[in-house]
N, C-alpha and C positions, 0 to 999 in steps of 0.2 A: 364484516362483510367482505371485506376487498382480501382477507387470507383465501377465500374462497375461486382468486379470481387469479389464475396464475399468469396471465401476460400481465397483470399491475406487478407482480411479485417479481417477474422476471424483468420489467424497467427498474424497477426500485433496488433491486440486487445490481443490475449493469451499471444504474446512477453511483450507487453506492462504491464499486470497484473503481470508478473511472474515477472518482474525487479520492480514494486512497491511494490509485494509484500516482496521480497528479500530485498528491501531500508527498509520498514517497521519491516521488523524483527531485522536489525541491530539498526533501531533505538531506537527501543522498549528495546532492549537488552542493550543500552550504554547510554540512555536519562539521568537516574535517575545521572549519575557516572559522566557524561558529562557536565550536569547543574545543579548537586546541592545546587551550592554554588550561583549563579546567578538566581536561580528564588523562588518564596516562593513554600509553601506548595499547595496551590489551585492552583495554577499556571501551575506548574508539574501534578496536579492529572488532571487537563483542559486537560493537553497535549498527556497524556499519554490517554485517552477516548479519544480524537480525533483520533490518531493513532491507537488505537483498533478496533475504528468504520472506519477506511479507510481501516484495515486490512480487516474487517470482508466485507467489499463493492467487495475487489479485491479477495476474493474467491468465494463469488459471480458470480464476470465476470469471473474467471476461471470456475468454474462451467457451466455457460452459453455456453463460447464458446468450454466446452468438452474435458481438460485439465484433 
């Protein structure tokens, strides 16, 4: 019923970006301190550009759905 019902889809999409976004800041902010001792150098810079590029996706859909 509620696929049907696009301002529930459009909260649930903005709830949605705003808590990856939020997971993404912390992670971004604690990766380097968290795993440095456990991953090499390209490994970390792989990860950290992964998570920049998912950041940069989920202001995107924030943007989208008008946040």
């Amino acid at each position: 019923m509620i696929t049907r019902q696009p301002l529930v889809l459009v909260r649930l999409a903005a709830h949605h970006a705003e808590a990856g976004l939020q997971a993404g800041r912390r992670a971004l902010a604690t990766v380097r301190a968290d795993l440095a001792d456990d991953l090499s150098a390209p490994v970390m810079a792989e990860l950290i550009e992964a998570l920049e590029g998912e950041q940069a996706r989920l202001i995107a859909v924030r943007r989208a759905v008008g946040l």
